[in-house]
Backbone bond lengths (Angstrom), bond angles and torsions (degrees), N, CA, C in turn:
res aa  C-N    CA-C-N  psi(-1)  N-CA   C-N-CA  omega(-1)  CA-C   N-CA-C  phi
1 X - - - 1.454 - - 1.534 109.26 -
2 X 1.305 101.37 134.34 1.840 101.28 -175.45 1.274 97.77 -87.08
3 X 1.421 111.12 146.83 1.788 137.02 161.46 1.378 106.48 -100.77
4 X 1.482 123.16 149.27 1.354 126.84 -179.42 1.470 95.10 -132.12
5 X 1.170 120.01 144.91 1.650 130.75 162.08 1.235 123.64 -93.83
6 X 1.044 150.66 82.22 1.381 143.18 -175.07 1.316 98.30 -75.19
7 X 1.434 105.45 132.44 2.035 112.32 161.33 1.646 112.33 -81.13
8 X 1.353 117.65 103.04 1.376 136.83 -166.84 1.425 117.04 -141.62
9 X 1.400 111.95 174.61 1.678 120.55 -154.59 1.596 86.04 -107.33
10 X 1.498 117.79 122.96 1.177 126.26 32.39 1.757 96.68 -115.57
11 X 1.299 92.12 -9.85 1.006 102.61 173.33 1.992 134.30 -177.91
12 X 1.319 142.18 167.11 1.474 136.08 -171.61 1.497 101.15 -18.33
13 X 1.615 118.88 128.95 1.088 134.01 179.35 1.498 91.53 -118.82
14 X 1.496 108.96 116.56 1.630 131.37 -170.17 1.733 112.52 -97.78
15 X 1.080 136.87 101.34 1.525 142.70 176.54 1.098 120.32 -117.23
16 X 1.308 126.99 161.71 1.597 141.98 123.71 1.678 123.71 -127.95
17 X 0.939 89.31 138.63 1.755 113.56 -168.81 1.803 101.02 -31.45
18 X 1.593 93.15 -63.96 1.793 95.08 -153.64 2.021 94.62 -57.90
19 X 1.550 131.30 7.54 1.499 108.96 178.93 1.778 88.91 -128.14
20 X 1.158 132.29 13.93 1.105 117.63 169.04 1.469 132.76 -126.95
21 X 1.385 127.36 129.43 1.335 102.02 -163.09 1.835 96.61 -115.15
22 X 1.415 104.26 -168.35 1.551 120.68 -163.72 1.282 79.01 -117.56
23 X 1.515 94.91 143.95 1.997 126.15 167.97 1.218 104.07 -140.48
24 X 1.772 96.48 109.54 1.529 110.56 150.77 1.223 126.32 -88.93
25 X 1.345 119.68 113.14 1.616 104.11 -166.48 1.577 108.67 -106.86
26 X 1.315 111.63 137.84 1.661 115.54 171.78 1.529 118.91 46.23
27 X 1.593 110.35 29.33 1.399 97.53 152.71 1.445 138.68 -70.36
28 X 1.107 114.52 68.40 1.206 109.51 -170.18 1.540 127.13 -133.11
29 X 1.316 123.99 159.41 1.316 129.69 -141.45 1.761 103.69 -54.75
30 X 1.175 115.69 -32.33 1.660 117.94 176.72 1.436 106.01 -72.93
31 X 0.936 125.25 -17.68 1.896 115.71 -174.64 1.529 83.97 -102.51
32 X 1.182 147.18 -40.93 1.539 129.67 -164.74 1.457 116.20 -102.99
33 X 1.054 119.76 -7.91 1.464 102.68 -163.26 1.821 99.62 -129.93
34 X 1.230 136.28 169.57 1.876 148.99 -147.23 1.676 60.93 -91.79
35 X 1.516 92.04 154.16 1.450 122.23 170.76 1.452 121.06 87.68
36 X 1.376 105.02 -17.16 2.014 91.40 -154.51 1.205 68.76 -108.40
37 X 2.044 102.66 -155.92 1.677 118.34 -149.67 1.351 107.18 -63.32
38 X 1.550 102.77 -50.05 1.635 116.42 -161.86 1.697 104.60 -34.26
39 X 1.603 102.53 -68.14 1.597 126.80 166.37 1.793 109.11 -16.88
40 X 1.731 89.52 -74.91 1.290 109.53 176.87 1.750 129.03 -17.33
41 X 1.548 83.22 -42.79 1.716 105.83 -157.83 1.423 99.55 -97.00
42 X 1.529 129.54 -11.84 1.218 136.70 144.33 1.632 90.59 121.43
43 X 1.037 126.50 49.60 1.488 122.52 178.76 1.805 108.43 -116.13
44 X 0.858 110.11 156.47 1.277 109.10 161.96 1.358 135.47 -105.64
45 X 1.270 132.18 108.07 1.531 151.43 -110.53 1.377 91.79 -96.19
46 X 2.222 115.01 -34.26 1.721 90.45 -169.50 1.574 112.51 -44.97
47 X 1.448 106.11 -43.03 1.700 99.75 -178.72 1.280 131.88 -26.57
48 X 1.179 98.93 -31.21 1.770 110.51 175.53 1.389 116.75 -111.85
49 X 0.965 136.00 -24.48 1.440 130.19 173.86 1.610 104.58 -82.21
50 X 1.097 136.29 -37.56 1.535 127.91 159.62 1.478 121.59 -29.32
51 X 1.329 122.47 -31.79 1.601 115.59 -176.14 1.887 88.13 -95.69
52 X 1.026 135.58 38.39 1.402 118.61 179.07 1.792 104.09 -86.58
53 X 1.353 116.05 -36.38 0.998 102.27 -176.30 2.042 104.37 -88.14
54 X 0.583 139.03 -12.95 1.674 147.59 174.22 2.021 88.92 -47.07
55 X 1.221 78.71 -64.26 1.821 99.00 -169.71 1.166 98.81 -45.45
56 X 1.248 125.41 -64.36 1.557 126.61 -174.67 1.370 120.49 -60.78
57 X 1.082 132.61 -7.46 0.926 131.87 171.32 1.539 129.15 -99.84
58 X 1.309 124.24 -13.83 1.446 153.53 160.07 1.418 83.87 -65.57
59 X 1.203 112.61 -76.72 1.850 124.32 -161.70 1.707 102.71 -42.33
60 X 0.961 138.76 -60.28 1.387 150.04 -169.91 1.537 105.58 -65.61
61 X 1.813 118.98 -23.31 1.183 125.48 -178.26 1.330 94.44 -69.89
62 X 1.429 103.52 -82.35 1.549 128.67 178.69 2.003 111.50 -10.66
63 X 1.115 79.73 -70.23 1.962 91.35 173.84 1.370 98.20 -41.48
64 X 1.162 126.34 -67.22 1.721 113.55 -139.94 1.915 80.63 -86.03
65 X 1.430 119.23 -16.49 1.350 90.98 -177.73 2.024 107.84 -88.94
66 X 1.354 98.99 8.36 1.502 91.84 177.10 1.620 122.91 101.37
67 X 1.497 103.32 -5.57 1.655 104.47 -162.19 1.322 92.00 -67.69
68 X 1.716 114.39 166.66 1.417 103.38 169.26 2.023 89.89 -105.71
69 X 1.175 85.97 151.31 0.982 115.81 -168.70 1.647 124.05 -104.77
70 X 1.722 129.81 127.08 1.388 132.18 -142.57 1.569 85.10 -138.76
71 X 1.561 123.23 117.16 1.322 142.63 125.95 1.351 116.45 -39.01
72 X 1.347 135.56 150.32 1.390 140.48 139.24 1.253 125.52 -125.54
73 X 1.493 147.29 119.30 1.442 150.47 158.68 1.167 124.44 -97.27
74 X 1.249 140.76 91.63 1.008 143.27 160.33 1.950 111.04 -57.07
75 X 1.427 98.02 130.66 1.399 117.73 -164.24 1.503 110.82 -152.56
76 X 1.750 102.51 -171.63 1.280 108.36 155.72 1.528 122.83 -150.75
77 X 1.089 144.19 -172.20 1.320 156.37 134.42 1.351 99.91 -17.10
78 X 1.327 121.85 138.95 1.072 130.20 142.93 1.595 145.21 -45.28
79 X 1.344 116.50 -33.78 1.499 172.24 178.64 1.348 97.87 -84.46
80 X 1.311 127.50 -39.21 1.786 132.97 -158.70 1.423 110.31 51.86
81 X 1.556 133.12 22.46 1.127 112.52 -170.50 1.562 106.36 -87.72
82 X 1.439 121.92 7.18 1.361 103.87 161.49 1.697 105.51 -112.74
83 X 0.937 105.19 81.51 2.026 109.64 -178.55 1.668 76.21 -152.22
84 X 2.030 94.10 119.19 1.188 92.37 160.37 1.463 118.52 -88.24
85 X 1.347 123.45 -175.47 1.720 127.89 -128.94 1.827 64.30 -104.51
86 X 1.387 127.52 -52.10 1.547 119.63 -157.53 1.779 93.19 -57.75
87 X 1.181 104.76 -45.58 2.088 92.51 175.09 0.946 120.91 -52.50
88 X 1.440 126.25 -60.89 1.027 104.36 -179.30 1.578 147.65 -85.53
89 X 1.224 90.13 -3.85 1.960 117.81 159.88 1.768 92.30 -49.20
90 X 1.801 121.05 -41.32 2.165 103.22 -157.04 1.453 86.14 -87.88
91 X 1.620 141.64 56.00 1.474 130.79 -173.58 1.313 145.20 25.23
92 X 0.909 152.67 -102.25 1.326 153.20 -147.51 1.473 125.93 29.39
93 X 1.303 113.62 -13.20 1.709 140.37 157.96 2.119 105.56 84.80
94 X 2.010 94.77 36.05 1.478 105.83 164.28 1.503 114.89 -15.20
95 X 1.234 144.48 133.87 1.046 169.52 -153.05 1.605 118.35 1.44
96 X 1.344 108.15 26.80 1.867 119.91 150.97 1.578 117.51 -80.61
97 X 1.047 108.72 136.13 1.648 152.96 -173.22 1.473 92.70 -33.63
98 X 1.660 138.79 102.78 1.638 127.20 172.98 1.594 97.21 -106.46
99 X 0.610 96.13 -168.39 2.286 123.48 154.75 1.736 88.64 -60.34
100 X 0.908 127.23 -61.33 1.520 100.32 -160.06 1.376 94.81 -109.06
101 X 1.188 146.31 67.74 1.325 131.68 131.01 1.848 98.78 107.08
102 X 1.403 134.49 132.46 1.121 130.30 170.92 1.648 118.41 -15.15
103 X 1.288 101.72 98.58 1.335 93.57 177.18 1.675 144.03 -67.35
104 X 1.303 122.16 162.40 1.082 103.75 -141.03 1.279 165.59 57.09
105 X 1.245 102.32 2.54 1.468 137.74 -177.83 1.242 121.57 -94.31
106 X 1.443 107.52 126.24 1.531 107.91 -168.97 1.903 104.05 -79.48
107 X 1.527 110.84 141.20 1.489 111.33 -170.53 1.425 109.90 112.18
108 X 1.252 130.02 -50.70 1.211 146.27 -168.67 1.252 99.36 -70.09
109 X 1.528 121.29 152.49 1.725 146.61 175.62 1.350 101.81 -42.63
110 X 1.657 103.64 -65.83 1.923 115.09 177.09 1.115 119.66 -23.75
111 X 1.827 101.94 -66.40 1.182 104.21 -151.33 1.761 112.18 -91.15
112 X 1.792 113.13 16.60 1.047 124.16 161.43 1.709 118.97 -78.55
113 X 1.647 115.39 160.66 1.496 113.06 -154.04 1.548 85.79 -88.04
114 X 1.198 135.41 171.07 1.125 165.34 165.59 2.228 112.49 -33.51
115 X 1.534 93.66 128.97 1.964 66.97 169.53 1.008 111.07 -52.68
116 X 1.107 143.25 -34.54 2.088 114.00 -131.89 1.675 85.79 -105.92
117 X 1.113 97.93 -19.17 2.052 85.74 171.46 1.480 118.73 -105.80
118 X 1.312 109.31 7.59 1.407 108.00 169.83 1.864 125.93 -23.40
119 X 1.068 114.19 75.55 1.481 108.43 170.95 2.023 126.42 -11.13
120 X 1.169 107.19 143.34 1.585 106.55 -175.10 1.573 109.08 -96.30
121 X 1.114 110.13 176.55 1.562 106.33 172.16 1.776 131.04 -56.67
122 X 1.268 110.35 -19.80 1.509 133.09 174.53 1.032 100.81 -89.24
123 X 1.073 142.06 -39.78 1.913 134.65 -158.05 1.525 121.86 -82.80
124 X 1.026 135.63 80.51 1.406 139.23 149.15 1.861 108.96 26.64
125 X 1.196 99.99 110.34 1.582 112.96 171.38 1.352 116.74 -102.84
126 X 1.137 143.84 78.66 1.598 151.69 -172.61 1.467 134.40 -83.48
127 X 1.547 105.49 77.19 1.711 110.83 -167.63 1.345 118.51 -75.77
128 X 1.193 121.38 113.99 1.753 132.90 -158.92 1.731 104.11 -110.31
129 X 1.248 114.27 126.06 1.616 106.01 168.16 1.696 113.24 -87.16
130 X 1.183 108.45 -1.97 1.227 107.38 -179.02 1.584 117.89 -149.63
131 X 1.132 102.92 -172.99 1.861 108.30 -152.00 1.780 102.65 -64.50
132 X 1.510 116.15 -40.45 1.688 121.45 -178.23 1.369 103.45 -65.69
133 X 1.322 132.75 146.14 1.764 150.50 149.82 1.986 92.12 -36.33
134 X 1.233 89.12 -79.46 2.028 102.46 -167.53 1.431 97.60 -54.60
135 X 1.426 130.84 -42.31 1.736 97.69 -179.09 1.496 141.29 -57.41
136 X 1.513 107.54 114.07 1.638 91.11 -169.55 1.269 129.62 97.75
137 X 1.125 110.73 -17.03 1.808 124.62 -178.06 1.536 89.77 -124.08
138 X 1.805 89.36 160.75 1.279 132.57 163.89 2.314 107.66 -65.65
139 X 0.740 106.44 12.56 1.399 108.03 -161.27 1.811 91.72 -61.33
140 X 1.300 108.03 -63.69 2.125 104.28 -178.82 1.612 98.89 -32.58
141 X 1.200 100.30 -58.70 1.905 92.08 -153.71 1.743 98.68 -71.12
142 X 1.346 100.21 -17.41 1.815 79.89 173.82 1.757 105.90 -60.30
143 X 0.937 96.29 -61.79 1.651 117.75 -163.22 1.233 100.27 -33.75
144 X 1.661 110.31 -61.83 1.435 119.12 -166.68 1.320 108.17 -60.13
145 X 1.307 128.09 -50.56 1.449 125.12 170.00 1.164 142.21 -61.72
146 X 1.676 112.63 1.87 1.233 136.54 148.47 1.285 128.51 -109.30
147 X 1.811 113.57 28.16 1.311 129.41 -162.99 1.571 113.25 18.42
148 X 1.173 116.23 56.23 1.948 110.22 164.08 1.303 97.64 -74.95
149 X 1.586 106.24 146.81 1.077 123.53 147.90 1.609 125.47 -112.39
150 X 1.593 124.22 -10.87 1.631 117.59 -156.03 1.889 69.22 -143.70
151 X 1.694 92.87 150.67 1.280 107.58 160.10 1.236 96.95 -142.19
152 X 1.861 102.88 141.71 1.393 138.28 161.15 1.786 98.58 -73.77
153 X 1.138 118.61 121.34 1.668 130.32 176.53 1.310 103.15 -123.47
154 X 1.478 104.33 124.32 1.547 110.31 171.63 1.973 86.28 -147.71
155 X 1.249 88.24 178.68 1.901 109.74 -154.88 1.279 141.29 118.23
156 X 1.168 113.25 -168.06 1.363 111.15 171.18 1.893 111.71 -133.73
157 X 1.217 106.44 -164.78 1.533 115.72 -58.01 1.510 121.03 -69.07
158 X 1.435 101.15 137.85 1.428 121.58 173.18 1.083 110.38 -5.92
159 X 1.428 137.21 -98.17 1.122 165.45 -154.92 1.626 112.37 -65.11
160 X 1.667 110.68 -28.41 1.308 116.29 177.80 1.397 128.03 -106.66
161 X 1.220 115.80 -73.87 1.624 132.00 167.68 1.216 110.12 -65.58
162 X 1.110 121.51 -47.18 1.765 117.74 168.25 1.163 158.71 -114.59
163 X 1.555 90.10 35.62 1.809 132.00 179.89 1.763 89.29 -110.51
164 X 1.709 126.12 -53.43 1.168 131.26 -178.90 1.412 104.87 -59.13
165 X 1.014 121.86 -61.81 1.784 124.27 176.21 1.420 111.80 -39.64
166 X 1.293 107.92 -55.93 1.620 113.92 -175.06 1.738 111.57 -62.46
167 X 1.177 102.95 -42.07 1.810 112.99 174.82 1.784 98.53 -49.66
168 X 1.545 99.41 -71.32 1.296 107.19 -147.80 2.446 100.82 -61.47
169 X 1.137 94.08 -21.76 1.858 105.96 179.06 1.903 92.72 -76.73
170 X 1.289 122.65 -41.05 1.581 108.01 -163.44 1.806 95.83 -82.30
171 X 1.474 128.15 1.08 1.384 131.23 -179.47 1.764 100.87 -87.11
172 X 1.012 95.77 -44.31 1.873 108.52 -168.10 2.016 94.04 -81.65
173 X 1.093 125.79 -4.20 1.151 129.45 -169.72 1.667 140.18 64.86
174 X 1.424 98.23 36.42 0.955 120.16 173.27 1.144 143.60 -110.94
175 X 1.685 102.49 115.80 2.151 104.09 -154.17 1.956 103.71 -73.05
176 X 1.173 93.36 141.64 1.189 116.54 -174.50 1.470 134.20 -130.24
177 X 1.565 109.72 121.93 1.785 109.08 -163.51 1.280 102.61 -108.22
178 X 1.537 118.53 112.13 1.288 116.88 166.24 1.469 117.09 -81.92
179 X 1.833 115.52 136.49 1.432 106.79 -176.47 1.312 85.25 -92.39
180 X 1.593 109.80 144.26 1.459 113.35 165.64 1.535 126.64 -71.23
181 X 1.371 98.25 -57.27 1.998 95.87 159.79 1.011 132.23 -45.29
182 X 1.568 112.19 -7.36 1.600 105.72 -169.23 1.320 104.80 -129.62
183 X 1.126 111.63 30.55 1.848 139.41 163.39 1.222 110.77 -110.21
184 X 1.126 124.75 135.24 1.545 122.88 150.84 1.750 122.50 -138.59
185 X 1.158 118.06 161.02 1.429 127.57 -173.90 1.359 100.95 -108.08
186 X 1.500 136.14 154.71 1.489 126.86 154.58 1.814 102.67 -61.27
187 X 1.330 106.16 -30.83 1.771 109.79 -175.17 1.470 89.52 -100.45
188 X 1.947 111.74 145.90 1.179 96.07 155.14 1.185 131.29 -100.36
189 X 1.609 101.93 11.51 1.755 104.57 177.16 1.694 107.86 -80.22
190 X 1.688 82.85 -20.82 1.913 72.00 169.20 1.535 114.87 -81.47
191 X 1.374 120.53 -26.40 1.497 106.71 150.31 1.509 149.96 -31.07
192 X 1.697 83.65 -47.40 1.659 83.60 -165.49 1.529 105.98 -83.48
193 X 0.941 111.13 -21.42 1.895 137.92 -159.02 1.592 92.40 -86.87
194 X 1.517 125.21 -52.98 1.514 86.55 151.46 1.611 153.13 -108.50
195 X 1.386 100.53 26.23 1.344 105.72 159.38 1.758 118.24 -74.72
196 X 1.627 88.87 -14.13 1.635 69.10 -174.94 2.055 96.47 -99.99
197 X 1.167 106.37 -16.30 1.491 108.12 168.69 1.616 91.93 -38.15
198 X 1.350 106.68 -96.50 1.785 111.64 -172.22 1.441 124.51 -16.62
199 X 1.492 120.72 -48.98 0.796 128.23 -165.06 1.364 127.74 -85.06
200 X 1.328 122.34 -42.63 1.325 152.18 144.62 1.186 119.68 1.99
201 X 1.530 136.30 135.87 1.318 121.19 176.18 1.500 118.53 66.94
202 X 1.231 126.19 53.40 1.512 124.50 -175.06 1.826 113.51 54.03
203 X 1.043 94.08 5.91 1.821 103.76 177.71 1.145 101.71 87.98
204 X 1.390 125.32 78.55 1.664 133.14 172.40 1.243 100.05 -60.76
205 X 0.884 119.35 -74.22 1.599 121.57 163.67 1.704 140.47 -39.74
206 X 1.531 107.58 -57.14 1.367 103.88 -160.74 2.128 75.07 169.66
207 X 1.807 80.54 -173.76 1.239 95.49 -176.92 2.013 108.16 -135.69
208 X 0.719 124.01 147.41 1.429 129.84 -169.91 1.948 96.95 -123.40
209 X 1.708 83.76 168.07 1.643 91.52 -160.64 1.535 85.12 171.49
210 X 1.556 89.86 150.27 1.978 111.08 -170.36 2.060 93.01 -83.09
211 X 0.864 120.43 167.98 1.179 133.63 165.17 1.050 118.01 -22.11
212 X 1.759 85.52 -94.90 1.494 112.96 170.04 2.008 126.32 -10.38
213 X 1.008 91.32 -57.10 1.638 117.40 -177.21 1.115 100.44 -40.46
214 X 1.370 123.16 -81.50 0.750 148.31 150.71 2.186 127.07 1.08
215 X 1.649 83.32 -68.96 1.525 98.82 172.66 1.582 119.75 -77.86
216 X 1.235 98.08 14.08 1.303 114.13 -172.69 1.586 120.72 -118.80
217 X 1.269 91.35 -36.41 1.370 96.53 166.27 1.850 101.01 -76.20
218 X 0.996 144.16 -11.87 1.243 121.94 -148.68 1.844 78.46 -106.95
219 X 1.432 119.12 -34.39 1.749 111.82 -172.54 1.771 103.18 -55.74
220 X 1.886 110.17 -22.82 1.534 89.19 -171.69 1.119 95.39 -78.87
């Protein structure tokens, strides 16, 4: 079984493919593109649609190297009866009428992931009502039943969905490499602030690392 070393913060991030899989989290048309929530919430989305191609290119690695591979959408009910009342009291205008289809809403254009990362027929589709991967989903028993141990995390946003994901995976004991390029914040101080959260402290968290590194270790 091959091991790969990635050169990463805080320090060598140690893998092999067949126990680790890739997490794309919440790329999807409402967090990246004018109209959906991100927008909504008054941010400006290039921030996040700029790492789309970073992503894709990990993603296309990943495949031919075999990882299995995990989507995430954060959504809701149609109905909204699972949107708590405190969410939707901080706005983003949860399941009102955008350009792409009631936002936030699972079914809708929005709240579908992006073309160029469109998931394949094998790849794990993961509908989340809330900001963590593990809340609410089947996500443990996937993992466990494909014995992962390390997750590759890329998505957005930094600071929210995939600072929470990464917390709630280093609780269940699971080491975790955030790519930094393939994160983004609408802020980038909320970027940088949590890559170094993760990393910090012998990697309380996890360990972070540019792409590249990464895609590099996998060519040796």
């Amino acid at each position: 079984m091959t091991s790969y070393k990635v050169n990463a913060k805080p320090y060598e991030f140690e893998f092999n493919n067949d126990s680790t899989a890739l997490m794309i989290i919440d790329m999807q048309r409402d967090f990246l593109y004018p109209g959906g929530f991100g927008e909504k919430l008054g941010n400006d989305v290039s921030a996040t649609n700029k790492i789309i191609p970073n992503v894709q290119r990990v993603l296309e690695e990943a495949r031919e190297k075999g990882l299995l591979v995990i989507h995430t959408r954060e959504g809701h009910r149609p109905d909204l009866t699972d949107v708590p009342v405190s969410k939707a009291k901080r706005g983003g205008g949860i399941g009102e009428v955008g350009p792409m289809g009631r936002i936030l809403v699972r079914g809708e254009y929005g709240h579908d992931i992006v073309d160029e990362l469109q998931p394949k027929e094998n790849e794990v589709v993961l509908d989340k009502p809330g900001k963590g991967a593990f809340y609410q989903t089947d996500l443990e028993s996937i993992l466990r039943n494909r014995n992962i141990k390390n997750l590759i995390v890329t998505g957005v946003t930094t600071h929210v969905c995939v600072q929470t994901t990464i917390r709630e995976a280093n609780d269940r004991g699971y080491e975790c490499l955030m790519l930094e390029d393939c994160c983004a914040a609408f802020d980038p101080k909320d970027h940088e602030d949590s890559i170094r959260m993760i990393n910090q402290q012998g990697g309380i968290f996890g360990w972070t690392a540019p792409s590249e590194n990464l895609l590099s270790a996998w060519s040796k």
